[in-house]
mmCIF file as gemmi writes it, N, C-alpha and C atoms, coordinates in Angstrom:
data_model
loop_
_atom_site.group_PDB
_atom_site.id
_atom_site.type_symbol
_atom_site.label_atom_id
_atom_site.label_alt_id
_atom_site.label_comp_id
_atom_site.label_asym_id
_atom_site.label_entity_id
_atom_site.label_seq_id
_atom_site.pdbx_PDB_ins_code
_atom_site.Cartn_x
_atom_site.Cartn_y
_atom_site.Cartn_z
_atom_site.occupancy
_atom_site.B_iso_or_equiv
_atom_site.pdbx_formal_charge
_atom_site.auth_seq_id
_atom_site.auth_asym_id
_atom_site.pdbx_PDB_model_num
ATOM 1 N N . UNK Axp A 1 ? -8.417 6.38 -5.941 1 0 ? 1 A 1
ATOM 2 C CA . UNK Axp A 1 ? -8.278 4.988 -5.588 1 0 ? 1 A 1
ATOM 3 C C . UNK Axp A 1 ? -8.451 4.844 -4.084 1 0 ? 1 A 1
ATOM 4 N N . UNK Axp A 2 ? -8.757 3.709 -3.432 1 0 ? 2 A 1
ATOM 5 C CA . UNK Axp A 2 ? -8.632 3.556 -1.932 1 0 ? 2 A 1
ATOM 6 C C . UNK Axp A 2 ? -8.13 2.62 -1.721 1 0 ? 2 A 1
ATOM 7 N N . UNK Axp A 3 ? -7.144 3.228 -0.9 1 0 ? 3 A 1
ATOM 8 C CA . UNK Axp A 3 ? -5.974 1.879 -0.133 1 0 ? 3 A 1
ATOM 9 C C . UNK Axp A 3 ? -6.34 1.305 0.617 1 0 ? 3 A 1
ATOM 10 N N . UNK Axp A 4 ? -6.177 0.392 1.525 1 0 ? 4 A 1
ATOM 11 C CA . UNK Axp A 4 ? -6.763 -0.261 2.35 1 0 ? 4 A 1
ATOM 12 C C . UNK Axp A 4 ? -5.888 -0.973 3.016 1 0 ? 4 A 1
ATOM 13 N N . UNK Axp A 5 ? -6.135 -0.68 4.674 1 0 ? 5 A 1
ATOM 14 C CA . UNK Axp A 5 ? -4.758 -1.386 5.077 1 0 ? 5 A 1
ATOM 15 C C . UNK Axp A 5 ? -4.981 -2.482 6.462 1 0 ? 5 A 1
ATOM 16 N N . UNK Axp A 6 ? -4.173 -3.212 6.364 1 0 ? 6 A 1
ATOM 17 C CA . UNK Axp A 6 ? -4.652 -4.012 7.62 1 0 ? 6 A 1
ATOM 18 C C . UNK Axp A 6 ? -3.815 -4.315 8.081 1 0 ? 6 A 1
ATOM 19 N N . UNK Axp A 7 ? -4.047 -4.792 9.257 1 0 ? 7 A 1
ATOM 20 C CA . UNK Axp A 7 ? -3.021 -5.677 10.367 1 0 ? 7 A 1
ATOM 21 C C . UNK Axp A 7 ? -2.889 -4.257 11.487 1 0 ? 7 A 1
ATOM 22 N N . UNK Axp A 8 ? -1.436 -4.04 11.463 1 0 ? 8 A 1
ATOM 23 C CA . UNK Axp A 8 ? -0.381 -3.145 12.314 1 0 ? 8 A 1
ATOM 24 C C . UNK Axp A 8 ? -0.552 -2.346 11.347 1 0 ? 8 A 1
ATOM 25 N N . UNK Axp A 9 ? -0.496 -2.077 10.235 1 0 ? 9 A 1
ATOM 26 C CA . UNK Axp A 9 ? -1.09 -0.781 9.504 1 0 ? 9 A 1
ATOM 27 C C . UNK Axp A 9 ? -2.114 0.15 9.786 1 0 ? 9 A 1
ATOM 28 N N . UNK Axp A 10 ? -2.793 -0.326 10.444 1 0 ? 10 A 1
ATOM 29 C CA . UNK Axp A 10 ? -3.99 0.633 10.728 1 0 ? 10 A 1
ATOM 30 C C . UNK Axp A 10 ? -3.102 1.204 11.856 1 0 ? 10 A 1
ATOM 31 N N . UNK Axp A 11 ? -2.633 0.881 12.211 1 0 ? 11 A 1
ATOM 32 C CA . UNK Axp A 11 ? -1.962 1.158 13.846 1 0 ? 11 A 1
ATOM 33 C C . UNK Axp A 11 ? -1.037 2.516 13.324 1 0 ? 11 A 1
ATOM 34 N N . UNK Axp A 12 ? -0.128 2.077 12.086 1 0 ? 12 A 1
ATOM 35 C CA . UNK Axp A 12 ? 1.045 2.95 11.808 1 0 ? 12 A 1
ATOM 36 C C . UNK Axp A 12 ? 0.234 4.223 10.987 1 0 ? 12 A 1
ATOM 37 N N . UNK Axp A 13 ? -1.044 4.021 10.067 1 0 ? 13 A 1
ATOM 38 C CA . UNK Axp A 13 ? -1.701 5.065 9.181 1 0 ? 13 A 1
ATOM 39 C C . UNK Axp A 13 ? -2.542 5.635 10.399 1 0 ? 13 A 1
ATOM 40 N N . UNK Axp A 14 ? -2.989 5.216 11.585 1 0 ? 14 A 1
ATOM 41 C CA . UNK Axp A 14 ? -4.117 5.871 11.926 1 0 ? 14 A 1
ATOM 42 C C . UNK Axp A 14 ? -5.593 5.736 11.286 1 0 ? 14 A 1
ATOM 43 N N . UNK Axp A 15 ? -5.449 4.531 9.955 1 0 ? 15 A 1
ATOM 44 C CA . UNK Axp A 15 ? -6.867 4.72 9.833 1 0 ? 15 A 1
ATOM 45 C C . UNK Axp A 15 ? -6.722 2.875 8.948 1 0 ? 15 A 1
ATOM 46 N N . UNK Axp A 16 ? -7.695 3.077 8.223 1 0 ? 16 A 1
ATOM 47 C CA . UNK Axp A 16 ? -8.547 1.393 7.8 1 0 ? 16 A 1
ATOM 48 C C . UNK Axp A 16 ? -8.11 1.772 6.321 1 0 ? 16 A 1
ATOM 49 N N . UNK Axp A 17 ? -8.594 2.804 5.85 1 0 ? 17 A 1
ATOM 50 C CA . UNK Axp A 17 ? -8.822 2.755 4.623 1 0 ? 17 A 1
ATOM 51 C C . UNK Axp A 17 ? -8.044 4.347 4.295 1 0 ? 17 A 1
ATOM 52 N N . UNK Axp A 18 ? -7.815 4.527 3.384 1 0 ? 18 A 1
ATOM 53 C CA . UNK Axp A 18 ? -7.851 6.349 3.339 1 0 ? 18 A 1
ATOM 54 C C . UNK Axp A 18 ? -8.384 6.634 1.424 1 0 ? 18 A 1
ATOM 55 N N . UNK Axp A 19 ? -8.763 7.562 0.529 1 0 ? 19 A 1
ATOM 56 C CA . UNK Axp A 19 ? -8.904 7.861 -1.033 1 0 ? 19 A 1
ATOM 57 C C . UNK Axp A 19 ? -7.539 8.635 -0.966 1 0 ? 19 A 1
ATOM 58 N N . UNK Axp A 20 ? -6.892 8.516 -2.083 1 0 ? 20 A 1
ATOM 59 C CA . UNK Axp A 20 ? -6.673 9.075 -2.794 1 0 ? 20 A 1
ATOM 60 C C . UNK Axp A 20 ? -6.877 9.547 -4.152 1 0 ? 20 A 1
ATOM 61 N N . UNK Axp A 21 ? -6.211 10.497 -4.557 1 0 ? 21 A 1
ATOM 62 C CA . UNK Axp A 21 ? -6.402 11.086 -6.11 1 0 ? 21 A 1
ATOM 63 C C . UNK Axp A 21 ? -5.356 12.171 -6.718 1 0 ? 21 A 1
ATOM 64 N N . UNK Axp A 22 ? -3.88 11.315 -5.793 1 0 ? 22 A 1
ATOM 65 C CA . UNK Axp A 22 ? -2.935 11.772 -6.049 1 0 ? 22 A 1
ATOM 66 C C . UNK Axp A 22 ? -2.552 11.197 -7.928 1 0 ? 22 A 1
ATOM 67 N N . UNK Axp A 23 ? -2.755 12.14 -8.872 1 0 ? 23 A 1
ATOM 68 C CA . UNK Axp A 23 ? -2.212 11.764 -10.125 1 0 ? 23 A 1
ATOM 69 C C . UNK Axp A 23 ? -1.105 11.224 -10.268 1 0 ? 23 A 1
ATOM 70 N N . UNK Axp A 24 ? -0.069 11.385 -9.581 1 0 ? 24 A 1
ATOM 71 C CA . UNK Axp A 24 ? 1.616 10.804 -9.553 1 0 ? 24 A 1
ATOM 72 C C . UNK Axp A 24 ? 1.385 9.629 -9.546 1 0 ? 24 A 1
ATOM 73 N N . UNK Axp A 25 ? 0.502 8.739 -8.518 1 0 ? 25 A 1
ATOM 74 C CA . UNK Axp A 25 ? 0.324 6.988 -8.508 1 0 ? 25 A 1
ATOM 75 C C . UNK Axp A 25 ? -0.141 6.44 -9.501 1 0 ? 25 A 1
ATOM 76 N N . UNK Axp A 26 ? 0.781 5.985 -10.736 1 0 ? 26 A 1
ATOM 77 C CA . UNK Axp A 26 ? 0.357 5.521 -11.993 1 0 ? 26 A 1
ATOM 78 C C . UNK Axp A 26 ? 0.6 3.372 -11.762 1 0 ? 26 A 1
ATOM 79 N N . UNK Axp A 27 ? 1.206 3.32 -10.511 1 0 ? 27 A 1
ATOM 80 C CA . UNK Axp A 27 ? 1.523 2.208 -10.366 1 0 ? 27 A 1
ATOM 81 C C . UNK Axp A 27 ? 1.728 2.051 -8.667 1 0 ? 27 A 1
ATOM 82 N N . UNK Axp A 28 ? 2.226 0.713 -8.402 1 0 ? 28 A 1
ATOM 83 C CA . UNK Axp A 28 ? 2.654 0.448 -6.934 1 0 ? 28 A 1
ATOM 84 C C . UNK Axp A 28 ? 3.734 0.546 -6.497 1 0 ? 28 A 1
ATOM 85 N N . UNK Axp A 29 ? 5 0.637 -7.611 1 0 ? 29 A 1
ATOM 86 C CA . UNK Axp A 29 ? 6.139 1.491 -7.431 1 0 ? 29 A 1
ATOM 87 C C . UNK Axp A 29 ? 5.703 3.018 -6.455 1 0 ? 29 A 1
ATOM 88 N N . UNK Axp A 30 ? 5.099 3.406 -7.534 1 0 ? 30 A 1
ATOM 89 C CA . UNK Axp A 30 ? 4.706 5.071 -7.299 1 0 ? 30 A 1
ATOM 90 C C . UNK Axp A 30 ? 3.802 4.946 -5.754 1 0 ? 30 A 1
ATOM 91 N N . UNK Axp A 31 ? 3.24 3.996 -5.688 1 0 ? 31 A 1
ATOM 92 C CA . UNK Axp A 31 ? 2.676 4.112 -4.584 1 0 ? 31 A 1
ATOM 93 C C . UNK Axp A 31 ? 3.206 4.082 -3.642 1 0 ? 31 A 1
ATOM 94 N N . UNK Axp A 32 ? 3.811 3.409 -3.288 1 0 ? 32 A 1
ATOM 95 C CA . UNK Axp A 32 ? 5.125 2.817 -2.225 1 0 ? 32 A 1
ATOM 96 C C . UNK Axp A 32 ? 6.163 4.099 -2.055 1 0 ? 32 A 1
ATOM 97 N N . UNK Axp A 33 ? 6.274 5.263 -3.338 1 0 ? 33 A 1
ATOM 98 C CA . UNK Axp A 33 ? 6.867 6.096 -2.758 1 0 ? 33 A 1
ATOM 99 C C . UNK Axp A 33 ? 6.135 7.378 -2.358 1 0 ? 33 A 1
ATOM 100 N N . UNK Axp A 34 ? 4.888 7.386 -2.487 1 0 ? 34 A 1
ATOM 101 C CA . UNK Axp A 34 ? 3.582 8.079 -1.906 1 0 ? 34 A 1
ATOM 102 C C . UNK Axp A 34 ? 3.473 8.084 -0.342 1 0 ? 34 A 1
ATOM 103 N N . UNK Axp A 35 ? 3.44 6.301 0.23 1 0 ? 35 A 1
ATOM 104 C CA . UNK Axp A 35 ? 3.508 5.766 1.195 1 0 ? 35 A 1
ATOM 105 C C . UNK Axp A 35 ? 4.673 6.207 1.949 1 0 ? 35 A 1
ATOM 106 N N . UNK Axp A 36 ? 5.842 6.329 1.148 1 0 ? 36 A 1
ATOM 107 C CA . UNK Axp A 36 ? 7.148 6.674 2.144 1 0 ? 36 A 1
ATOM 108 C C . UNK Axp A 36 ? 7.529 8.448 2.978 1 0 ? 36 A 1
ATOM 109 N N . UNK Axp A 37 ? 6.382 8.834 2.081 1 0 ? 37 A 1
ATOM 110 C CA . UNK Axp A 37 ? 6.47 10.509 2.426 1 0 ? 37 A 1
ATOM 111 C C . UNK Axp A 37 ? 5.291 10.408 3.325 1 0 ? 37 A 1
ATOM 112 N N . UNK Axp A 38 ? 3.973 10.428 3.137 1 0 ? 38 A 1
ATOM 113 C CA . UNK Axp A 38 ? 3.075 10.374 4.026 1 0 ? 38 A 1
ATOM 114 C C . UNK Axp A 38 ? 3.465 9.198 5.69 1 0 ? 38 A 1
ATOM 115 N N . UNK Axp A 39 ? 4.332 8.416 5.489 1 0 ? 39 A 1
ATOM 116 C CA . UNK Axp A 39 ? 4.281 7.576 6.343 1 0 ? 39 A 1
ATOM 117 C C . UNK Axp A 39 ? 5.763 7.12 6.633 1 0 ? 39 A 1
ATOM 118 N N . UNK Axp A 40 ? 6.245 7.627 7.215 1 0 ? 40 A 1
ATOM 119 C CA . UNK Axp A 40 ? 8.174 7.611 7.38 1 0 ? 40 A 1
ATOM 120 C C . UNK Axp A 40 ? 7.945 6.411 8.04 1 0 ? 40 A 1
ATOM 121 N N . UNK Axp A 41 ? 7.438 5.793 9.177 1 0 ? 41 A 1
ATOM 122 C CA . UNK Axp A 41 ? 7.639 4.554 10.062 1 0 ? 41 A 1
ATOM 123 C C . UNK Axp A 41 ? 7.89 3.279 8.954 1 0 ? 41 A 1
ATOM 124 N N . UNK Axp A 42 ? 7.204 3.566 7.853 1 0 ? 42 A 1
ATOM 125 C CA . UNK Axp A 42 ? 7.085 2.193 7.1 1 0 ? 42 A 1
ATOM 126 C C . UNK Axp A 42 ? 8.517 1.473 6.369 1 0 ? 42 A 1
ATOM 127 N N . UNK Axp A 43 ? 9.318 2.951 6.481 1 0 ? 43 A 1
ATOM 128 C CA . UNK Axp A 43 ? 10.541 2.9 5.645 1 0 ? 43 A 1
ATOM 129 C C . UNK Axp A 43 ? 11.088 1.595 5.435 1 0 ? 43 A 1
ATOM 130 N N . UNK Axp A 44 ? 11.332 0.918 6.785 1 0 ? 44 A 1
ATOM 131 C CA . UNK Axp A 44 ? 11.981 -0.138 6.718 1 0 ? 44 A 1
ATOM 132 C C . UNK Axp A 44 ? 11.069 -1.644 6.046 1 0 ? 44 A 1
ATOM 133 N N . UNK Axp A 45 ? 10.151 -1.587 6.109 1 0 ? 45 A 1
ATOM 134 C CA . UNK Axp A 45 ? 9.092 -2.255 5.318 1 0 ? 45 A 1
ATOM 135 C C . UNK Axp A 45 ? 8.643 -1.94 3.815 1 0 ? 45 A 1
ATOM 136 N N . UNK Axp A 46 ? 8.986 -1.046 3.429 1 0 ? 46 A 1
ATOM 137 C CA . UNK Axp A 46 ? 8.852 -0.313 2.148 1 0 ? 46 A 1
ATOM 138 C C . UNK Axp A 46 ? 10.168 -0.865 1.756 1 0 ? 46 A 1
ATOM 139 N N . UNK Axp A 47 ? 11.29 -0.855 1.763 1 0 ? 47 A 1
ATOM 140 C CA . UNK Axp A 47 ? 12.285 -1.051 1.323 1 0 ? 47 A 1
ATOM 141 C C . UNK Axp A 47 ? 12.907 -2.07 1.013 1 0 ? 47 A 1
ATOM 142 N N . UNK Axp A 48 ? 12.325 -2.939 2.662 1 0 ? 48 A 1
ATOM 143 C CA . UNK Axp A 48 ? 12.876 -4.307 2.389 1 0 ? 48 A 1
ATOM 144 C C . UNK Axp A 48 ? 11.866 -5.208 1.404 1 0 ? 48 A 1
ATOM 145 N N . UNK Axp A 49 ? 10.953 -4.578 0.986 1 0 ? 49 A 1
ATOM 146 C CA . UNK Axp A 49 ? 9.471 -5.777 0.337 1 0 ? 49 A 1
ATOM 147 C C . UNK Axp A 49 ? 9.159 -6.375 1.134 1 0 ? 49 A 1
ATOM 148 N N . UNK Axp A 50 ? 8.743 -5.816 2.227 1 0 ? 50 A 1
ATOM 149 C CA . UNK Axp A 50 ? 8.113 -7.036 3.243 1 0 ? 50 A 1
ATOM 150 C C . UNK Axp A 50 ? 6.389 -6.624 3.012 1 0 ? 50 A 1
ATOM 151 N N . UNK Axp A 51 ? 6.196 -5.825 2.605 1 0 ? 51 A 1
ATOM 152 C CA . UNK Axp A 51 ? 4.492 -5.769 2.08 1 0 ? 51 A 1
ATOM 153 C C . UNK Axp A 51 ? 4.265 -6.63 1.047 1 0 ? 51 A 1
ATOM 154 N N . UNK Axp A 52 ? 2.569 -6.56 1.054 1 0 ? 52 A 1
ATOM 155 C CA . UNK Axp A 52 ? 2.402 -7.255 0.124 1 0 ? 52 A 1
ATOM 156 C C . UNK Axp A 52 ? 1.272 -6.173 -0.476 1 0 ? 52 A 1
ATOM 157 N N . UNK Axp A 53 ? 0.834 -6.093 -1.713 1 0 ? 53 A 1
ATOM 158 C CA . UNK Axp A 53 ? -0.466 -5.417 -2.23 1 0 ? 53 A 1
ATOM 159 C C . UNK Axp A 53 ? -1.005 -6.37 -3.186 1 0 ? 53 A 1
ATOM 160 N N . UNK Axp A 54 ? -2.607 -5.917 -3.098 1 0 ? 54 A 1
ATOM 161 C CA . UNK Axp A 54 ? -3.674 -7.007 -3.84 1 0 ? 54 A 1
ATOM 162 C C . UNK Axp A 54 ? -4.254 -5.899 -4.401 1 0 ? 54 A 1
ATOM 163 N N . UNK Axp A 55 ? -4.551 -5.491 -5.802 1 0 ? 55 A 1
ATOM 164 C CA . UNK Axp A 55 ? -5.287 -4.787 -6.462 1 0 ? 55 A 1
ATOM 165 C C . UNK Axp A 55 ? -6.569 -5.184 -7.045 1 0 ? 55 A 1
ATOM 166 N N . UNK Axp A 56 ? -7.411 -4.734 -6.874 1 0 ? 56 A 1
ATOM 167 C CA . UNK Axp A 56 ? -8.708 -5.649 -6.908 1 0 ? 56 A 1
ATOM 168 C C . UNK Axp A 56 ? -9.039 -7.028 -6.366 1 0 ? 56 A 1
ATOM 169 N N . UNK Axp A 57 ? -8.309 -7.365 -5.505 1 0 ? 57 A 1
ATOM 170 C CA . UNK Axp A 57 ? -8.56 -8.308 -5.22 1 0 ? 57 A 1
ATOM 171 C C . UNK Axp A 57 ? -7.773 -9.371 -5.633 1 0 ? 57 A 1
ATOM 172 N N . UNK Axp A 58 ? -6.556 -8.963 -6.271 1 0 ? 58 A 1
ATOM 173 C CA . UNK Axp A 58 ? -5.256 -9.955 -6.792 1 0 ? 58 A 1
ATOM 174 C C . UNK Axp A 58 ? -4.068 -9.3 -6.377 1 0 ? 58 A 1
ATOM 175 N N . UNK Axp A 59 ? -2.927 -10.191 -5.911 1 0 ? 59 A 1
ATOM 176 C CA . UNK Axp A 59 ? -1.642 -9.927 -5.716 1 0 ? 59 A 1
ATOM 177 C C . UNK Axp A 59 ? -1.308 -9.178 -6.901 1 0 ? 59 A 1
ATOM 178 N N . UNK Axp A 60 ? -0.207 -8.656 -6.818 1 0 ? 60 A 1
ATOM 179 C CA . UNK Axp A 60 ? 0.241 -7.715 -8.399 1 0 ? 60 A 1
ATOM 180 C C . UNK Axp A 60 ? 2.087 -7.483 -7.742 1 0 ? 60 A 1
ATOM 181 N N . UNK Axp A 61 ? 2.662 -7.016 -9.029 1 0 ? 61 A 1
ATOM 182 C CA . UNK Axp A 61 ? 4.115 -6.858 -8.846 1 0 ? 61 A 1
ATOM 183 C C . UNK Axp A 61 ? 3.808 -5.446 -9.094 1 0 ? 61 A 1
ATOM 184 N N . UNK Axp A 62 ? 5.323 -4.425 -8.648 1 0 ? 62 A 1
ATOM 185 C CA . UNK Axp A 62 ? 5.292 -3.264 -8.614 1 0 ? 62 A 1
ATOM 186 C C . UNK Axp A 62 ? 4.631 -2.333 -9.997 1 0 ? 62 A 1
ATOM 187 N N . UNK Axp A 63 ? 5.351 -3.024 -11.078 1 0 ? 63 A 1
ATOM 188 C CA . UNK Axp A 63 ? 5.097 -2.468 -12.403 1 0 ? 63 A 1
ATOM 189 C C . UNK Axp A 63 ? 3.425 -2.736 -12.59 1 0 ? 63 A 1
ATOM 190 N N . UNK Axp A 64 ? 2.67 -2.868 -12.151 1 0 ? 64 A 1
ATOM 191 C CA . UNK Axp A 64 ? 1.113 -2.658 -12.526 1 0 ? 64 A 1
ATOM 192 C C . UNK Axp A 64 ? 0.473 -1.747 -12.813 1 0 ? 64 A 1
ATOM 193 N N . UNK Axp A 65 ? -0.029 -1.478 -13.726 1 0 ? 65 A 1
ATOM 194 C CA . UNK Axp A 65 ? -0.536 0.148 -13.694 1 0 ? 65 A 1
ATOM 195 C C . UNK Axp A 65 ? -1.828 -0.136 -13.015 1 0 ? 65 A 1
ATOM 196 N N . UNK Axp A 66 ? -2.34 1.22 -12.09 1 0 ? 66 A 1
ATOM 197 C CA . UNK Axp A 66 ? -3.024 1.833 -11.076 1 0 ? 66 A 1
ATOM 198 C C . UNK Axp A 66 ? -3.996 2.463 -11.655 1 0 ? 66 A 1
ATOM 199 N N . UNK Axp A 67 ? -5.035 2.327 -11.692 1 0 ? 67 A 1
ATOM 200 C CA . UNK Axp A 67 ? -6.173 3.452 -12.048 1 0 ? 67 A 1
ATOM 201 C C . UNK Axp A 67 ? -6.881 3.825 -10.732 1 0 ? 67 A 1
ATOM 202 N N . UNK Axp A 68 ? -8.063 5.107 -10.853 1 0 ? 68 A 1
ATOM 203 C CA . UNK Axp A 68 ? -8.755 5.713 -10.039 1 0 ? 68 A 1
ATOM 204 C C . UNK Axp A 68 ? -9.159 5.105 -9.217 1 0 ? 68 A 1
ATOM 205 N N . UNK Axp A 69 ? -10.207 3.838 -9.981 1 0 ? 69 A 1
ATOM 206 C CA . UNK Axp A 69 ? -11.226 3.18 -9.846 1 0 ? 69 A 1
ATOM 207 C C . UNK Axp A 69 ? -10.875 1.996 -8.816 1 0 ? 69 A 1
ATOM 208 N N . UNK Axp A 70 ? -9.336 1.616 -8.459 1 0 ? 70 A 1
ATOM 209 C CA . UNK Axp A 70 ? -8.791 0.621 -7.924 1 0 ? 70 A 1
ATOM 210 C C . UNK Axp A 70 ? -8.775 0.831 -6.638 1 0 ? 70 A 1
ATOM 211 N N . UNK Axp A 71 ? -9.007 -0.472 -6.217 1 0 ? 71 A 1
ATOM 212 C CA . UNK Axp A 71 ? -8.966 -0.812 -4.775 1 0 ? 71 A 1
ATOM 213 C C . UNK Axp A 71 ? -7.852 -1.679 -4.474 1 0 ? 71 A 1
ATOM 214 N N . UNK Axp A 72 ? -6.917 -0.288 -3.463 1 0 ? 72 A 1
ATOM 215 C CA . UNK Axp A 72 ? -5.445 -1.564 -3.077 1 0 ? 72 A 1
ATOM 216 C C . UNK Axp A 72 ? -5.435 -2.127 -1.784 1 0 ? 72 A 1
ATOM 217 N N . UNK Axp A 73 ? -5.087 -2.761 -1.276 1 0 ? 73 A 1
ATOM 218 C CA . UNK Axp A 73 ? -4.92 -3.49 -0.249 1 0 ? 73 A 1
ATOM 219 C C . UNK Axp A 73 ? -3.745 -3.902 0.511 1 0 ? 73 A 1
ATOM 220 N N . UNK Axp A 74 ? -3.196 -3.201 1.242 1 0 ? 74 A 1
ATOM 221 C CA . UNK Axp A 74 ? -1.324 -3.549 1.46 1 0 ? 74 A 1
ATOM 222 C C . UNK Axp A 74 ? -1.923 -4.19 2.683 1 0 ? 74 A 1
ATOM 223 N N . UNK Axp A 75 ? -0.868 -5.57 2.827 1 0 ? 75 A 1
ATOM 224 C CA . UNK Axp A 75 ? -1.158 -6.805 4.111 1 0 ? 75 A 1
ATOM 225 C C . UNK Axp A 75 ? 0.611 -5.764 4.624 1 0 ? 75 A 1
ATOM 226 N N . UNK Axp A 76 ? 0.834 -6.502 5.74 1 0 ? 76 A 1
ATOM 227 C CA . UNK Axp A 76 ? 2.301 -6.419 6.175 1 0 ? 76 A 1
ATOM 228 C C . UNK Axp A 76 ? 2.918 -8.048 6.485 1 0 ? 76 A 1
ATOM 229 N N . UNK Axp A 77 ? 4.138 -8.672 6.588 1 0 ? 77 A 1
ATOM 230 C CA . UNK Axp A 77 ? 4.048 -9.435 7.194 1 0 ? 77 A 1
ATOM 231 C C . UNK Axp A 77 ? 3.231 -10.551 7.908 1 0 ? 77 A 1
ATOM 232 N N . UNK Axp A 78 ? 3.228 -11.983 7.676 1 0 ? 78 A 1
ATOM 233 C CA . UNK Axp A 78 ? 2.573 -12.52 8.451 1 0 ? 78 A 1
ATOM 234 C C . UNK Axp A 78 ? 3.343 -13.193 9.313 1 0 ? 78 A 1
ATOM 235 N N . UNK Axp A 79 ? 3.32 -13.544 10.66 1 0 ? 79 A 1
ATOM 236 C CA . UNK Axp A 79 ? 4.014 -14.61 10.995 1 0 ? 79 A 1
ATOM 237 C C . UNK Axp A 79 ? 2.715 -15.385 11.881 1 0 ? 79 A 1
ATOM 238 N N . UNK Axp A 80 ? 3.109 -16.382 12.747 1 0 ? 80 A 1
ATOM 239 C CA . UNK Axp A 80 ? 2.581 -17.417 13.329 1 0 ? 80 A 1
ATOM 240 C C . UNK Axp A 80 ? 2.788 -18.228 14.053 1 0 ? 80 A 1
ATOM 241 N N . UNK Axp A 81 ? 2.456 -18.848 14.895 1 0 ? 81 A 1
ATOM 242 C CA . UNK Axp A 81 ? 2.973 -19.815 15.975 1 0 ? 81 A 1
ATOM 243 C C . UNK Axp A 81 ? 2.451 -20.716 16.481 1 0 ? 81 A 1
């Protein structure tokens, strides 16, 4: 699958996009705790639900199941002024 990240994410991953083909990510639960080992800074954003993820191109709740073929998209926070 390829994640895809934007905003201050690129900032915290070091990159735009990254593949995986970790078998454990059967969902965005699972992902989110994928995310928490590869990426300790996020903790507090992981925890509180302040992300958001779009799977193909649609918002989705944690329980979604995940295939290969999927393209995720985690936003962080928006604010504005």
């Amino acid at each position: 699958m390829k994640i895809k990240y934007f905003a201050w994410l690129k900032d915290y991953t070091s990159k735009d996009f990254e593949i995986c083909s970790d078998p454990n990510i059967t969902n965005v639960e699972n992902l989110k705790k994928f995310l928490l080992i590869k990426y300790p800074k996020l903790e507090k954003f992981i925890n509180e639900d302040l992300l958001r993820f779009a799977v193909n191109y649609n918002y989705v709740s944690e329980n979604i199941s995940l295939n290969a073929e999927d393209e995720i998209a985690i936003f962080p926070p928006v604010s504005g002024g």
